[in-house]
VMD Tcl script that draws the C-alpha trace (Angstrom):
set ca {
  {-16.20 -14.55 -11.08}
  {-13.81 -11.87 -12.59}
  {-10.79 -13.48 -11.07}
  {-8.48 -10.66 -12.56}
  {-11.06 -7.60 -12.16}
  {-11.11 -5.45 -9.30}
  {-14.40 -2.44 -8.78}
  {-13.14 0.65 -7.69}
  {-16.07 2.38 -6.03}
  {-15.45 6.18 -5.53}
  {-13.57 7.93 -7.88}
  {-11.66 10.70 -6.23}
  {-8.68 11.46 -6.48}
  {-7.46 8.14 -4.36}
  {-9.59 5.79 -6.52}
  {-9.15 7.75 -10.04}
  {-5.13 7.13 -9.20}
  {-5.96 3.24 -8.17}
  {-8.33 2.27 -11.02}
  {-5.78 3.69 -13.63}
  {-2.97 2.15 -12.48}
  {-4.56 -1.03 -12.40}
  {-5.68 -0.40 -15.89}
  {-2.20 0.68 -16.53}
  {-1.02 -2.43 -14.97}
  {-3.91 -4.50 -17.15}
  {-6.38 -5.38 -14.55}
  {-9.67 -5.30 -15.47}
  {-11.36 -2.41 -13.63}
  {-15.01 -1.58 -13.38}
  {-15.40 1.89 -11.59}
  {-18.09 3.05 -10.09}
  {-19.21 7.16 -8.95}
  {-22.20 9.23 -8.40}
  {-20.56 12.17 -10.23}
  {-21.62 12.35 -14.29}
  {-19.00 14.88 -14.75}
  {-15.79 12.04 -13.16}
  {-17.77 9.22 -14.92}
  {-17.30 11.13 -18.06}
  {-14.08 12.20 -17.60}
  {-12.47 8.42 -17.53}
  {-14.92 6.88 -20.09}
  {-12.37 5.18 -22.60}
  {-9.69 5.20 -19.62}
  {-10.95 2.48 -17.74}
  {-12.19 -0.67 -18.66}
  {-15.57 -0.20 -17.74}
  {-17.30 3.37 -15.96}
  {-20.60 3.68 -14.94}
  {-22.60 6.60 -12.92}
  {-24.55 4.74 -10.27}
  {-25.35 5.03 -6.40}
  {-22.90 2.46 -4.39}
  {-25.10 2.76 -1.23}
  {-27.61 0.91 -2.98}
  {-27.45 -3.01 -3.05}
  {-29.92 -3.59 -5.89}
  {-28.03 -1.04 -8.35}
  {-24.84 -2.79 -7.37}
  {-25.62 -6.06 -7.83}
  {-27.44 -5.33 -11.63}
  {-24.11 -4.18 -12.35}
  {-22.58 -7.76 -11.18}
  {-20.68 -6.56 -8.25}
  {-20.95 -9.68 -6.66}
  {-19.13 -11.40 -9.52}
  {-15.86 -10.12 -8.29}
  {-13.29 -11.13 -5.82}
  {-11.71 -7.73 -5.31}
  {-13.58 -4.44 -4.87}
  {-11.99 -0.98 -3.34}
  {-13.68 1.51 -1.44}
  {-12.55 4.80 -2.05}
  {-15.08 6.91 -0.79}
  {-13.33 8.76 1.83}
  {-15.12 12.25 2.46}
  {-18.89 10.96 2.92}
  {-18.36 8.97 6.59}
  {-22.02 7.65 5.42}
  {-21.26 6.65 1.70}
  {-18.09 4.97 2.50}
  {-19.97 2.89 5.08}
  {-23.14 1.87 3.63}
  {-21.07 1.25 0.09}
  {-18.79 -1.06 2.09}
  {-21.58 -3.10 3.71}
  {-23.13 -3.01 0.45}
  {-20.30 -4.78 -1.21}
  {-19.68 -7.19 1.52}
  {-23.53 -8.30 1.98}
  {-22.94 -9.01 -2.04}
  {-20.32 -11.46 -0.88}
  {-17.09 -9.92 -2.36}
  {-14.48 -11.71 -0.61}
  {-11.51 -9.34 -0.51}
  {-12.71 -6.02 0.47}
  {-10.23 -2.89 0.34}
  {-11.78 0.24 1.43}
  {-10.17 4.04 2.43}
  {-10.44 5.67 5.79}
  {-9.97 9.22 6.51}
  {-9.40 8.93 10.58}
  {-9.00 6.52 13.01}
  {-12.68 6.14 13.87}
  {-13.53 6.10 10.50}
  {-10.79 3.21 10.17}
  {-12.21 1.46 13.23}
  {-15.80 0.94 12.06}
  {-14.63 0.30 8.66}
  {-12.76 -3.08 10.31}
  {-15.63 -3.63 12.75}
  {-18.37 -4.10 9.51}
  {-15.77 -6.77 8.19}
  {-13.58 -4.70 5.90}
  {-10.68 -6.55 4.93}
  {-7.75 -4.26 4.48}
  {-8.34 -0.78 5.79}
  {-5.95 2.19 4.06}
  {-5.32 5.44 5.18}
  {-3.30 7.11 2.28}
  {-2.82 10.44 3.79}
  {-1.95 9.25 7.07}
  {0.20 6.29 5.83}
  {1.89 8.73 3.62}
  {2.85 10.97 5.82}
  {4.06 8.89 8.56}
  {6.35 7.43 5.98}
  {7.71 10.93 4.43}
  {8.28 11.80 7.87}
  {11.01 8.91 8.46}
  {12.64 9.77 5.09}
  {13.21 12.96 5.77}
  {14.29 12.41 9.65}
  {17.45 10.56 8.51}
  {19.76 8.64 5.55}
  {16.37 6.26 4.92}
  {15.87 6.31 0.77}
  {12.59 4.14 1.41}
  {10.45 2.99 4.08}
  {7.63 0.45 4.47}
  {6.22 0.00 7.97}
  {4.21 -3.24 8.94}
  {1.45 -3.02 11.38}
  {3.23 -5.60 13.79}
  {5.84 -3.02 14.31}
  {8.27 -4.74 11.64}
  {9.88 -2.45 9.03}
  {11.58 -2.52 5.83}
  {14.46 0.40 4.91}
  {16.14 0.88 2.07}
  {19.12 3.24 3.20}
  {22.98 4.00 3.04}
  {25.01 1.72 5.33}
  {27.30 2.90 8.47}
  {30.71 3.49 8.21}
  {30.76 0.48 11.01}
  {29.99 -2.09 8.49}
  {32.29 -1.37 5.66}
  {34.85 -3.72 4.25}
  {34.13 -6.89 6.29}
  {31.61 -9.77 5.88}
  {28.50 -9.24 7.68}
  {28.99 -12.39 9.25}
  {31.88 -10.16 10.85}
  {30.52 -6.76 11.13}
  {27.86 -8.54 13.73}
  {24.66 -6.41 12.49}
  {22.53 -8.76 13.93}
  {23.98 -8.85 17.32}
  {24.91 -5.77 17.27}
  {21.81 -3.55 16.08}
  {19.12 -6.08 15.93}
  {18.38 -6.04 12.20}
  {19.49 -8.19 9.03}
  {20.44 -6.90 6.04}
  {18.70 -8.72 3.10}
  {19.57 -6.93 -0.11}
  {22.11 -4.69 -1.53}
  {22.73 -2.43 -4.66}
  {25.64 -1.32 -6.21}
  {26.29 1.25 -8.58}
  {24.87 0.25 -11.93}
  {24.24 -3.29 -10.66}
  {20.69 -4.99 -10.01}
  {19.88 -5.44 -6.32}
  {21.34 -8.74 -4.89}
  {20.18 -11.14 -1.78}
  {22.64 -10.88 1.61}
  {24.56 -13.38 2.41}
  {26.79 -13.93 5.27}
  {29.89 -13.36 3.33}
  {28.59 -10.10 1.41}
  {31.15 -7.36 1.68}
  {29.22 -4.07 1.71}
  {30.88 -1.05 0.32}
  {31.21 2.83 0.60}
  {28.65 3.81 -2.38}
  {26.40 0.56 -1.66}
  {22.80 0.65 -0.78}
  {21.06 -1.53 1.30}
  {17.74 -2.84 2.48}
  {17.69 -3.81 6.29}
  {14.33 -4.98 8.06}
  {13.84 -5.52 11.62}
  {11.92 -4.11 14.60}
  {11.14 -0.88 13.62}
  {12.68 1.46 16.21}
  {15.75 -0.84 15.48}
  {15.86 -0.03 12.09}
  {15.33 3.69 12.45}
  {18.56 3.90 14.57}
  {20.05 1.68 12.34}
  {19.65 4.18 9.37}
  {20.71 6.77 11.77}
  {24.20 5.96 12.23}
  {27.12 7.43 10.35}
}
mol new
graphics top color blue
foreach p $ca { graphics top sphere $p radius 0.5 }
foreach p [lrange $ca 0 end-1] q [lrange $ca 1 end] { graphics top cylinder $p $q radius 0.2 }
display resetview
């Protein structure tokens, strides 16, 4: 088993930025595309490249697919390719399955087949642009239990006093859990952290609670 190798199957744009990251990162990659002309162009970039057809188990499995633990679907395009390479991966008993979807149908059936984690980059990406630019928010992660993560500017409300004092979690529902200060590393929150004009802060909570959080002045 290639404990520490993930396949990237699909080599788009979404899975030519994965695999080289991971390479970047120095994970073993084996990707995997239909296209001579994108297999050639990251020969020598990624670990391993190879031209073959990921709708077909017997191909897949010659290759040793099913001797790793992590594989990525990033055929998003090709509703047909993305499903029957999915299936073909899973059947090949890959247990952690990642694999893109380009709507929410295409998300849906992706989970239904048994699919382990189910992206949407574009969708994801927007959604989260969307709160940065609404507001003070410098970074925002959103959870799919409706739990969020902010990394923002704090309210004139909470300057100068403990937060034990400044009552954020009574008040607005959220805890702050980190802070940053000018040319300092980011530090955990603790009740008797003073936050200051300049500071930066990363709050989680309900999400809507968060968002009107970051939205006070």
């Amino acid at each position: 088993m290639h404990t520490n190798g993930v396949v990237v199957i699909g080599l788009g744009r979404f899975g030519r930025s994965l695999a080289l990251e991971l390479v970047n990162e120095g994970t073993e990659v084996l990707g995997v595309d239909s296209d001579r002309k994108i297999v050639q162009a990251l020969a020598g970039r990624l670990t391993h490249v190879v031209e073959a057809d990921s709708t077909n188990e017997e191909a897949m499995r010659q290759l040793s697919v099913n001797e790793f633990d992590r594989a990525v679907i990033g055929v998003g395009n090709d509703l047909e390719a993305s499903l029957l390479s999915a299936s073909v991966v899973l059947n090949l008993g890959v247990p952690n399955v990642w694999a893109k979807a380009i709507s929410h149908s295409h998300a849906r059936i992706l989970s239904q087949i048994g699919v382990h984690h189910v992206v949407r980059p574009e969708h994801d990406m927007g959604k989260r642009v969307a709160h940065l630019v609404r507001g003070r928010m410098l970074d925002y992660i959103e959870f799919d239990d409706g739990y969020a993560i902010v990394k923002t500017t704090p309210p004139a409300c909470i300057l100068g006093v403990p937060l034990a004092s400044s009552g954020v979690r009574t008040k607005f529902g959220v805890t702050i859990v980190g802070i940053k200060r000018t040319a300092e590393d980011f530090t955990h929150a603790t009740e008797t952290t003073v936050v200051q004009s300049g500071d930066i802060v990363i709050v989680s909570g309900p999400k809507d609670k968060v968002e009107r959080f970051s939205e006070l002045t």
